[in-house]
DRENDO-1510 file (C-alpha; in Angstrom, 1 decimal, always signed):
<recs>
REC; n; res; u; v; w
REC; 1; UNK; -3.8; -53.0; -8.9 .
REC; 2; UNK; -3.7; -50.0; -6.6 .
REC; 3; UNK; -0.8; -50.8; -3.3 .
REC; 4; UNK; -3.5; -50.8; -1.3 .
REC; 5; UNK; -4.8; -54.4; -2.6 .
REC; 6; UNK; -1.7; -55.7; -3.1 .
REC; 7; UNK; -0.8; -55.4; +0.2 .
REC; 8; UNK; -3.8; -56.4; +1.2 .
REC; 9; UNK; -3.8; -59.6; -0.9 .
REC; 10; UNK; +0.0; -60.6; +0.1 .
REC; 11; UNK; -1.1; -60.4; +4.5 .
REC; 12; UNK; -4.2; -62.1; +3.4 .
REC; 13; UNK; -1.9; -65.2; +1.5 .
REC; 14; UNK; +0.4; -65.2; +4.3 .
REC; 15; UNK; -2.3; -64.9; +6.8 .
REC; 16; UNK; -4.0; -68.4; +5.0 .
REC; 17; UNK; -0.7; -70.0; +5.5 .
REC; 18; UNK; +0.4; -69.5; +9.1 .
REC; 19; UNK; -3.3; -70.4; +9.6 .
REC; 20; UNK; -3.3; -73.6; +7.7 .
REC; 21; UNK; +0.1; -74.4; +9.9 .
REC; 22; UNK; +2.9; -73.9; +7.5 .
REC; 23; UNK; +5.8; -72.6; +10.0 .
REC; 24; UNK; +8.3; -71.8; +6.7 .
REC; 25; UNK; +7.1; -69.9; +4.3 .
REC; 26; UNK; +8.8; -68.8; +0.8 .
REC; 27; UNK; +9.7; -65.4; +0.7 .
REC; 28; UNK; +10.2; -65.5; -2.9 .
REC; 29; UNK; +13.8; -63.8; -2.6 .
REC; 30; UNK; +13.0; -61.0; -1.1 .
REC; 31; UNK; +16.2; -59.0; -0.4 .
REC; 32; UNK; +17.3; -59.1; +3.1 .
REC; 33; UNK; +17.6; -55.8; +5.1 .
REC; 34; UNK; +20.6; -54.6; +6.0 .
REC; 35; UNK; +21.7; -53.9; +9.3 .
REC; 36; UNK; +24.7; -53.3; +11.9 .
REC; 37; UNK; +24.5; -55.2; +15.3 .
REC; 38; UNK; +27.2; -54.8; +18.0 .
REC; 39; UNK; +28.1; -58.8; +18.5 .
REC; 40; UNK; +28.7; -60.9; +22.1 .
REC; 41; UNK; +32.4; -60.3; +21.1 .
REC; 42; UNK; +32.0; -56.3; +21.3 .
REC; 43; UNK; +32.4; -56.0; +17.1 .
REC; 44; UNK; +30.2; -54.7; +15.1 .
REC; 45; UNK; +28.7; -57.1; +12.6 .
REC; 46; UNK; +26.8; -56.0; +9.1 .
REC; 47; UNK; +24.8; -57.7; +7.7 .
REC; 48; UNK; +25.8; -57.4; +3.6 .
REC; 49; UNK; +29.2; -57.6; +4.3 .
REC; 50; UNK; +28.0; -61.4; +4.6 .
REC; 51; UNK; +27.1; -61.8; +1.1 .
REC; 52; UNK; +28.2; -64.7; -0.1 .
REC; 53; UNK; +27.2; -67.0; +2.7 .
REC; 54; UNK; +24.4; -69.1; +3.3 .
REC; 55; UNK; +23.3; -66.5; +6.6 .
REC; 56; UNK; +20.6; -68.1; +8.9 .
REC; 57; UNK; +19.2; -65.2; +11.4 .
REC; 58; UNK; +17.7; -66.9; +14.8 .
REC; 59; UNK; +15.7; -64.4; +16.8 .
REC; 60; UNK; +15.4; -65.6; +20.3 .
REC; 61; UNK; +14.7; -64.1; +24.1 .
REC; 62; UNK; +16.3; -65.6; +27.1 .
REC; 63; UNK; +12.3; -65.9; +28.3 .
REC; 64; UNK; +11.4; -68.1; +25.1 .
REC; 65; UNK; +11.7; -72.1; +26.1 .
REC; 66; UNK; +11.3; -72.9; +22.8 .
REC; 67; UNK; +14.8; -70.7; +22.2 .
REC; 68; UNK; +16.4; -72.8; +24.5 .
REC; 69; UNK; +15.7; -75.9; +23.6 .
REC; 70; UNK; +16.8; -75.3; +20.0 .
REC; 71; UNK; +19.7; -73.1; +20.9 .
REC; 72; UNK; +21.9; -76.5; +21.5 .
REC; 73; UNK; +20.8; -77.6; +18.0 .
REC; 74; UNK; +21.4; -74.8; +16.3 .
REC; 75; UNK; +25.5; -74.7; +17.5 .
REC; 76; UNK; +26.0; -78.0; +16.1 .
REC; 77; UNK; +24.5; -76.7; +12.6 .
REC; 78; UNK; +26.8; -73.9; +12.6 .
REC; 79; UNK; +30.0; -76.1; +13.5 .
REC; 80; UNK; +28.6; -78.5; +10.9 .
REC; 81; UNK; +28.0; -76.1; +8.2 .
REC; 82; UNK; +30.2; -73.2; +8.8 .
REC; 83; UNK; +33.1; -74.8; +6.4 .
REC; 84; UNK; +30.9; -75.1; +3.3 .
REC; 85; UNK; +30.0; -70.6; +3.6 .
REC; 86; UNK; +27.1; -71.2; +6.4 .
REC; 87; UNK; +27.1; -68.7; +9.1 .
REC; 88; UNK; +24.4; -68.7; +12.2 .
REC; 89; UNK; +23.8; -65.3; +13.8 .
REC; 90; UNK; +21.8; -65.7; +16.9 .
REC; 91; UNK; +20.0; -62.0; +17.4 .
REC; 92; UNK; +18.9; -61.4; +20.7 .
REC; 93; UNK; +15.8; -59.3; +20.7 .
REC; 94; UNK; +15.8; -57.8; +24.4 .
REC; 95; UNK; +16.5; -54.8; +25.5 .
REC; 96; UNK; +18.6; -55.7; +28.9 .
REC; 97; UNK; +21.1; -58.0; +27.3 .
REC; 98; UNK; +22.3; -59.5; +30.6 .
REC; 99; UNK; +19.9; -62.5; +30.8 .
REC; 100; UNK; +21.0; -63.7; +27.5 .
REC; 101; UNK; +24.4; -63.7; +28.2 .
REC; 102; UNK; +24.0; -65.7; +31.2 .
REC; 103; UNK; +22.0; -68.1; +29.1 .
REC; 104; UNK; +24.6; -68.2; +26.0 .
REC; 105; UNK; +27.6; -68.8; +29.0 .
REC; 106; UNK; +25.0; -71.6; +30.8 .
REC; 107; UNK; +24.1; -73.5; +27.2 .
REC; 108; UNK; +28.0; -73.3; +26.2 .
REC; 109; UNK; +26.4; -71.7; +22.5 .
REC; 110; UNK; +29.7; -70.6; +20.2 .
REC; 111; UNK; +28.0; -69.3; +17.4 .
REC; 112; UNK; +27.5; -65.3; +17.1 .
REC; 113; UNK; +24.8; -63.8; +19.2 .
REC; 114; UNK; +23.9; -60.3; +17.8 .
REC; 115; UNK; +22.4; -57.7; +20.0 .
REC; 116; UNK; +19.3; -56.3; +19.2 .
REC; 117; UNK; +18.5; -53.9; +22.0 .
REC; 118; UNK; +16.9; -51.1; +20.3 .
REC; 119; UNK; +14.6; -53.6; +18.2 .
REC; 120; UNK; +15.9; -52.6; +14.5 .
REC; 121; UNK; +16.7; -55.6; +13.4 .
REC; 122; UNK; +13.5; -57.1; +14.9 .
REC; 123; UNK; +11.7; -54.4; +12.9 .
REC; 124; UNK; +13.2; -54.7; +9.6 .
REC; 125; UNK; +12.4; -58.7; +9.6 .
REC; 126; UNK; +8.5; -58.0; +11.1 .
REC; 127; UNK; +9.8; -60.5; +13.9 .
REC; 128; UNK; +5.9; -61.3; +15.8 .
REC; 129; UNK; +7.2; -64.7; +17.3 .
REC; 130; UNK; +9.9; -66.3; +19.1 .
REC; 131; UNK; +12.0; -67.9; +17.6 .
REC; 132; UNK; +11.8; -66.3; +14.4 .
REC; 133; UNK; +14.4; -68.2; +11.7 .
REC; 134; UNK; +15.6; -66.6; +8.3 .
REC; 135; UNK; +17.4; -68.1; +5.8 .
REC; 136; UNK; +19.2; -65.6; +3.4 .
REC; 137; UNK; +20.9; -66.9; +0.4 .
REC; 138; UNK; +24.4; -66.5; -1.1 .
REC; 139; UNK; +22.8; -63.3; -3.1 .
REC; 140; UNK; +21.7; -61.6; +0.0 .
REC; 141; UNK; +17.6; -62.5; -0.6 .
REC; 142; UNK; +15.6; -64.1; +2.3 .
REC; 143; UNK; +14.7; -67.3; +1.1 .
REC; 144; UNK; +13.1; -69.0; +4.0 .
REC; 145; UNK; +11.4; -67.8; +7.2 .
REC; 146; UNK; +10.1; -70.1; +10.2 .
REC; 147; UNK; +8.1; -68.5; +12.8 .
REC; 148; UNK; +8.0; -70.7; +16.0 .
REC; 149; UNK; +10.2; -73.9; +16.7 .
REC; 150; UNK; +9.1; -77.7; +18.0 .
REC; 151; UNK; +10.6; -80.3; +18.0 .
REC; 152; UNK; +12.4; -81.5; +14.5 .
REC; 153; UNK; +12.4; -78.9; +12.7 .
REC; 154; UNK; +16.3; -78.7; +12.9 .
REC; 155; UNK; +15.8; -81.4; +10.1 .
REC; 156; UNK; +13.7; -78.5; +8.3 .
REC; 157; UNK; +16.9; -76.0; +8.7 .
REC; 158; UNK; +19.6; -78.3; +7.8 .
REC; 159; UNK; +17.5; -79.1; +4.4 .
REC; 160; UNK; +17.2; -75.3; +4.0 .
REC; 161; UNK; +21.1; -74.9; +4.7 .
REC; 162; UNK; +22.0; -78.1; +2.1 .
REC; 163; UNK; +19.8; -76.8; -0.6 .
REC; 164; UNK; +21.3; -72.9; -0.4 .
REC; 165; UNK; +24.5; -74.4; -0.2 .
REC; 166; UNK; +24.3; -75.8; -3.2 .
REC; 167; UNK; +23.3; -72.7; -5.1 .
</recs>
């Protein structure tokens, strides 16, 4: 099969699912790309040197209500988690960071917010929604990614989290 088809074939399966509805979908342990973000608290934070961990990447935008409704939720899963090897990196995908650092200081979030001001990060995961959620495993391979947050689906994530945990 020439790449051309296969690639064709793969956007075409993952095209049926988002249409059918199914917000996280398997990536089959793809490895994650690496990257270097500067963090909220000025250090530089990469990506592999995470390995490990259970790493759960939330891409969000101060603009995004959905972002800041689950913001909240997701600080209490990384104060649950973050004793059993969980870490939560929030990557903010704007170019002007100072909106989201009002927002992080007005929600009281604690868990690391990333920077993602020149959209690399953004690129490397093919982020088209807000939020965007991966969950890499302890080897470094995405495992999970859910496009899009309502209501609940912290239930969804913390499942995810458990059952990479265990691993």
């Amino acid at each position: 099969m020439s790449l051309q088809k296969y690639l064709a074939k793969k956007i075409l399966g993952m095209s049926v699912l988002l249409a059918a509805g199914l917000l996280a979908v398997n990536a089959i342990a793809d490895p994650a790309p690496d990257f270097t973000l500067q963090s909220s608290t000025g250090e530089n934070v990469r990506l592999a040197e995470q390995r490990g961990q259970v790493v759960m990447l939330n891409f969000w935008a101060s603009w995004c209500g959905p972002c800041r409704k689950e913001m909240p939720l997701l600080d209490e899963m990384s104060k649950r988690y973050s004793a059993a090897g969980f870490v939560l990196y929030g990557v903010n995908v704007e170019e002007d960071n100072a909106d989201a650092k009002k927002l992080i200081k007005e929600l009281g979030v604690t868990f690391p917010i990333l920077y993602d001001t020149e959209s690399k990060a953004s690129s490397l995961y093919n982020v088209d929604a807000m939020p965007t959620t991966v969950v890499i495993d302890k080897k470094g391979e995405i495992r999970f990614v859910n496009r899009g947050y309502k209501a609940g689906d912290e239930a969804k994530y913390r499942e995810q989290i458990r059952e990479l945990i265990k691993e």
